[in-house]
C-alpha positions in Angstrom: 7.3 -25.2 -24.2 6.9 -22.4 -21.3 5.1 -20.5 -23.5 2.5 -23.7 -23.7 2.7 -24.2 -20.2 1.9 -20.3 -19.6 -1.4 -20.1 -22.0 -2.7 -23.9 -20.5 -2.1 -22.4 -16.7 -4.1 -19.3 -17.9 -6.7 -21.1 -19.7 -7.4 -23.4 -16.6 -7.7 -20.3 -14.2 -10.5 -18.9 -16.5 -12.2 -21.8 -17.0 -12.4 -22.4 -13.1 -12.8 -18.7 -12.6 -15.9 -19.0 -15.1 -17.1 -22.1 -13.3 -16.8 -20.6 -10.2 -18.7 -17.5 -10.3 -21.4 -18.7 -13.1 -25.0 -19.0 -11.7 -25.5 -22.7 -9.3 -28.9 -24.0 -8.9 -27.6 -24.4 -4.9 -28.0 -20.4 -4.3 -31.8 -20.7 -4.8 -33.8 -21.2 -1.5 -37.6 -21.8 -0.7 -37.7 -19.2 1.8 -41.2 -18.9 2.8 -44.7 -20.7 2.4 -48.2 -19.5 2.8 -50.6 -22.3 3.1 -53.9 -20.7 3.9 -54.5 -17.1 2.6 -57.7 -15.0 3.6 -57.1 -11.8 3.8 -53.0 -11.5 2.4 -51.8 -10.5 -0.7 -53.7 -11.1 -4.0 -52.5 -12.4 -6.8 -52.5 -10.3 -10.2 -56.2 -12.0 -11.0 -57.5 -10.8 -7.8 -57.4 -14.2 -5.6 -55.8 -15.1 -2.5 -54.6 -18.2 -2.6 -51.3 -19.6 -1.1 -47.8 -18.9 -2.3 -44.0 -20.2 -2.1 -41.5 -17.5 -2.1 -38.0 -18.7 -3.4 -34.4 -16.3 -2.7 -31.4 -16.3 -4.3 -28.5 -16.3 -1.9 -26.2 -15.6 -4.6 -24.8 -12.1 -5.2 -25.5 -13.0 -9.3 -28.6 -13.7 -11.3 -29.8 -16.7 -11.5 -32.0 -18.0 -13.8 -35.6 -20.9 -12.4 -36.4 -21.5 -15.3 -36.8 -25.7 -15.5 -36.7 -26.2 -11.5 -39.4 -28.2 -10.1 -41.3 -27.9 -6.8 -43.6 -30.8 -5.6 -44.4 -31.8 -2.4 -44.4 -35.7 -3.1 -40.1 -37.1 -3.8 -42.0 -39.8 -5.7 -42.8 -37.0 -8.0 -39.9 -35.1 -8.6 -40.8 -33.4 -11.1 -45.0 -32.3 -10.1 -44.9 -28.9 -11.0 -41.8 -27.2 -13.4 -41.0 -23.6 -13.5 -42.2 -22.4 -17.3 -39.1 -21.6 -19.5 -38.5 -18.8 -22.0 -40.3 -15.4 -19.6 -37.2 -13.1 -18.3 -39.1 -12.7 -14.9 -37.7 -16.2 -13.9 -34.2 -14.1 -14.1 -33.9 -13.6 -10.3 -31.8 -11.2 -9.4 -29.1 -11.3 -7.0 -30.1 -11.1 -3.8 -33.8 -11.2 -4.6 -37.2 -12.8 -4.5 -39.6 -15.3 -6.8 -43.2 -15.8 -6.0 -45.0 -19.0 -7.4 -49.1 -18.8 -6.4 -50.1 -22.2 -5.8 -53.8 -21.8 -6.6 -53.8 -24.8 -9.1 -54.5 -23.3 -12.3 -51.5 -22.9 -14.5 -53.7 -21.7 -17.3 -54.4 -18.2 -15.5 -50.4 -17.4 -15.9 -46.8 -18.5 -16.1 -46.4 -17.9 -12.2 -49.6 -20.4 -11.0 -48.3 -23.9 -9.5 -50.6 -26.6 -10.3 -51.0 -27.8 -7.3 -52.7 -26.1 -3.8 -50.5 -26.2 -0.7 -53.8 -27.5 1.5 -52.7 -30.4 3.6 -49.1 -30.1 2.6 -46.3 -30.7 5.1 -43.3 -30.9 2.9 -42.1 -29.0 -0.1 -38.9 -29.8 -2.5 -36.9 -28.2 -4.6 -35.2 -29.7 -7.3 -32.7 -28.8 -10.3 -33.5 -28.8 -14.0 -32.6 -32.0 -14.2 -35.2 -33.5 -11.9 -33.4 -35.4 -9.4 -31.0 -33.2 -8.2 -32.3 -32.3 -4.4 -31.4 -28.5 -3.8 -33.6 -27.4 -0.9 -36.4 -28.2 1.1 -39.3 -27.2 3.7 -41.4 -29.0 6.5 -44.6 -27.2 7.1 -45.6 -27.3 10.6 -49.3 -28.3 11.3 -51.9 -26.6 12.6 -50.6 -23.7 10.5 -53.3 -20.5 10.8 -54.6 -18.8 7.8 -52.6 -15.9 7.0 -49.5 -17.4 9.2 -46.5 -18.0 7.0 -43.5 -20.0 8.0 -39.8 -19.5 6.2 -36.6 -18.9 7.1 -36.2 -15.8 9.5 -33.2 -14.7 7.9 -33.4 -14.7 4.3 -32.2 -17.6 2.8 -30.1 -18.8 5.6 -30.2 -22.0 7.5 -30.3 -25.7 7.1 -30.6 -26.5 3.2 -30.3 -29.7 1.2 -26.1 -30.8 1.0 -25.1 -31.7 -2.6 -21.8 -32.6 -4.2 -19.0 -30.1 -3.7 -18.3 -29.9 -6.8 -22.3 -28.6 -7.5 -21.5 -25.6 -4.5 -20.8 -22.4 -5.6 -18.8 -19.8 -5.0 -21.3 -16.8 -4.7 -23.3 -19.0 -2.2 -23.8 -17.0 1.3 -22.4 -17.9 4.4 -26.1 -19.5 5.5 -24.5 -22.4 6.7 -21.9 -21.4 8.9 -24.1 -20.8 12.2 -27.6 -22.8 11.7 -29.8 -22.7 15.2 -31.6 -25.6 16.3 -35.1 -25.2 14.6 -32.8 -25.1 10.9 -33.2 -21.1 10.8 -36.9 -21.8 10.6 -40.1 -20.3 12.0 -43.7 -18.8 11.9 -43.0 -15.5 11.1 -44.8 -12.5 12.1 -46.4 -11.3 9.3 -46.3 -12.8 5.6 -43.9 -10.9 3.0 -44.0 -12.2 0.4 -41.3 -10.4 -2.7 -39.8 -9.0 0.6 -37.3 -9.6 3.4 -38.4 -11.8 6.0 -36.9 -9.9 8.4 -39.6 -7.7 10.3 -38.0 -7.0 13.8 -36.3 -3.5 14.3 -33.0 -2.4 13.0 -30.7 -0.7 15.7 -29.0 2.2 14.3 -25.5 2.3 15.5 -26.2 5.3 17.9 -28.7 3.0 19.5 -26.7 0.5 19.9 -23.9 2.5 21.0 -26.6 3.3 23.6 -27.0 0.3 24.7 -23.5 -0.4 25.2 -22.6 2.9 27.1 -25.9 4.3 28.7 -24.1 7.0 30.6 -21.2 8.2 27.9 -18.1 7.3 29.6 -16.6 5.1 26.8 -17.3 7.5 24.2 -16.1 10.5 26.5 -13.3 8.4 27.4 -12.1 7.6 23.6 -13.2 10.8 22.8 -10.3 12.5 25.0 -7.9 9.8 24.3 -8.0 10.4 20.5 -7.4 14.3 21.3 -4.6 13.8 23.6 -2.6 11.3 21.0 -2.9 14.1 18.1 -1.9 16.5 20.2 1.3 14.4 21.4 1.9 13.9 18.0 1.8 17.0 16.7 3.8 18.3 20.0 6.6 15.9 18.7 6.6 16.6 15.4 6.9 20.3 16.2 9.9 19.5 18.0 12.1 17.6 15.8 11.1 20.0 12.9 12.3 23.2 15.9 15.1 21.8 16.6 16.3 21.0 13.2 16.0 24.6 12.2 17.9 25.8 14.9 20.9 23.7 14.1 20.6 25.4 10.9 21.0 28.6 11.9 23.5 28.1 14.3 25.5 26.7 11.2 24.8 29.9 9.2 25.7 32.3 12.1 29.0 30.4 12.5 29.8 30.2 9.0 29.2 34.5 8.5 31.0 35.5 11.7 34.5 32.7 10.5 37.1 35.1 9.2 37.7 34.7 5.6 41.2 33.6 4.0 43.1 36.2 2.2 42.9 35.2 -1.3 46.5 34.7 -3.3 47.8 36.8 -5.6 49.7 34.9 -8.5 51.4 36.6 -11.1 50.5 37.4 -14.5 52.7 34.2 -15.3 52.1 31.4 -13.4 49.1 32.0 -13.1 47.8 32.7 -17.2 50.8 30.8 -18.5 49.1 30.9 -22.0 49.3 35.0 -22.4 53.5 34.6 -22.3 54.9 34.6 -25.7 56.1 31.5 -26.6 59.8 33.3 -27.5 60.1 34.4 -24.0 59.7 31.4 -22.1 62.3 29.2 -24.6 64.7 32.3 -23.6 63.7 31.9 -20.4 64.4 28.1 -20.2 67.6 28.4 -21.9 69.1 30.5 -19.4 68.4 28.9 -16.7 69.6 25.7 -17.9 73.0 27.6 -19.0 72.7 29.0 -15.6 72.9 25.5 -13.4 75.1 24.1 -15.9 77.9 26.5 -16.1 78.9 26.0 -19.6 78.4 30.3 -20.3 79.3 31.7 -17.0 80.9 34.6 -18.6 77.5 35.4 -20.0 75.5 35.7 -16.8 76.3 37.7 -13.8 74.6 37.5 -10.6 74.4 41.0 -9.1 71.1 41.2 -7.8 69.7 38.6 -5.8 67.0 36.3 -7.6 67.9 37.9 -11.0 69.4 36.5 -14.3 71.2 39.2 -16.2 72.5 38.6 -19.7 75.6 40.1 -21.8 74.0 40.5 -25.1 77.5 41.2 -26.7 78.8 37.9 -25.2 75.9 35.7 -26.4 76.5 36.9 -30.2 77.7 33.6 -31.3 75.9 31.0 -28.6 73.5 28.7 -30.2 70.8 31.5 -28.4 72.1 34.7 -29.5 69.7 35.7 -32.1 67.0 35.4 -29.0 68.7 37.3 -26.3 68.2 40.3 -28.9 64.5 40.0 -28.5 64.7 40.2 -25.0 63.7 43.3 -22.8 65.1 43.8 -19.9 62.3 43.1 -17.9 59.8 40.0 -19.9 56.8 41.4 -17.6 57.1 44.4 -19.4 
């Protein structure tokens, strides 16, 4: 039953995983609208007309193929994106021109309808009535003026159903200024970033921050003086460590050594005595304490056992005492 439990957990993560990260229709954005084109970009039959640029906010391809634009939500679905051409693959982070000249029959790419007079465009799902984004063309738009987003793909969008967002969707609606993230931008670009203002580096805008060079002198030094604290303390333990050591060495060579002991041949290698000898041994002492052959032993030296061989003749150890020298360590 765990085991069940395990593989359903696991197939539910993948499916949501799957679900999560899969291409949305949400991530696509009209970005920026030409209405009037005299002197732009032509298209690839030579004619200038005008042009919607769509981005995908997503950071995984996403497939147009099936959306609709029109500029009437009576009409949902006015003009539909042709299916089966790879370039309606956009890739992540990237940009779709549609030319709205009109005339679908001069190529996949050619809206059939112009953008003169418009003031709104919508974007819509594959289904045809799912709202995913839309425009509001200012009027008294100039020719050659475009007006989009000023950063790509961020800004006020149409809200779906949660459960329609996806997960790859950039963060374009976390900070959306007053005019929606909308304006006339300098210059048209269309296939490119709508961003046309200059890029600090980070040396200028470190610059810009500290004109003279104090901070940086000032962090500068700091991070010198902390490595060399560190390494001033580290030195130190790692010093004093090894002097300890040495001191223990120097002590430990100049501590007079013990005299080692000597043992004798038979206490100390026990197992080189003939076995004979030590039961001969054994016997006399124990004759010895007990007394019962004190004619047999004499005790004329000090610390030494003598034996009467004569006398021990017909004690149950006799036949032993004969072996015996009379000195066993000889």
């Amino acid at each position: 039953m765990k085991k069940f439990y395990s593989i359903f957990i696991l197939a539910s993560l993948l499916l949501l995983s799957s679900e999560a990260f899969s291409q949305s229709p949400v991530d696509i954005r009209i970005n920026e609208v030409l209405v009037s084109n005299e002197n732009g970009v032509a298209n690839e039959t030579g004619e200038r007309c005008g042009w919607v640029e769509l981005f995908n906010t997503a950071y995984g391809m996403v497939d147009v193929a099936g959306f609709y634009i029109t500029d009437d939500k009576a009409n949902p679905t006015k003009y539909m994106i042709p299916k089966g051409n790879v370039k309606t693959q956009v890739p992540l982070r990237q940009f779709f021109v549609l030319y709205a000249d009109g005339q679908p029959q001069k190529g996949v790419f050619h809206m059939n309808f112009t953008l003169e007079g418009v003031k709104d465009l919508y974007l819509y799902a594959t289904d045809g009535k799912t709202l995913l984004d839309e425009i509001h063309i200012p009027a008294g738009l100039a020719a050659d003026q475009s007006f989009g987003r000023y950063y790509d793909g961020e800004g006020t969008h149409e809200p779906i159903n949660w459960s329609k967002m996806s997960a790859r969707k950039s963060s374009v609606d976390k900070k959306i200024a007053a005019d929606g993230g909308f304006s006339i931008l300098n210059h048209p670009t269309p296939g490119s970033t709508n961003i046309t203002s200059k890029i600090e580096t980070k040396s200028e805008k470190m610059k810009d921050m500290d004109p003279y060079g104090g901070i940086l002198a000032i962090t500068a030094m700091s991070t010198v003086f902390i490595c060399l604290i560190v390494l001033y303390l580290c030195f130190r333990s790692i010093g004093k460590r090894a002097i300890r050591k040495a001191e223990a060495e120097k002590a430990a060579k100049a501590a007079p050594k013990a005299a080692p002991v000597k043992a004798s041949s038979i206490s100390a290698n026990p197992s080189n005595v003939d076995e004979e000898i030590l039961v001969a041994i054994a016997a006399a002492c124990h004759m010895y304490q007990s007394g019962t052959i004190d004619s047999s032993i004499h005790d004329v030296e000090s610390n030494v056992i003598t034996f009467n061989k004569d006398l021990l003749k017909n004690s149950p150890w006799g036949s032993r005492s004969f072996t015996l020298k009379q000195d066993p360590r000889i």
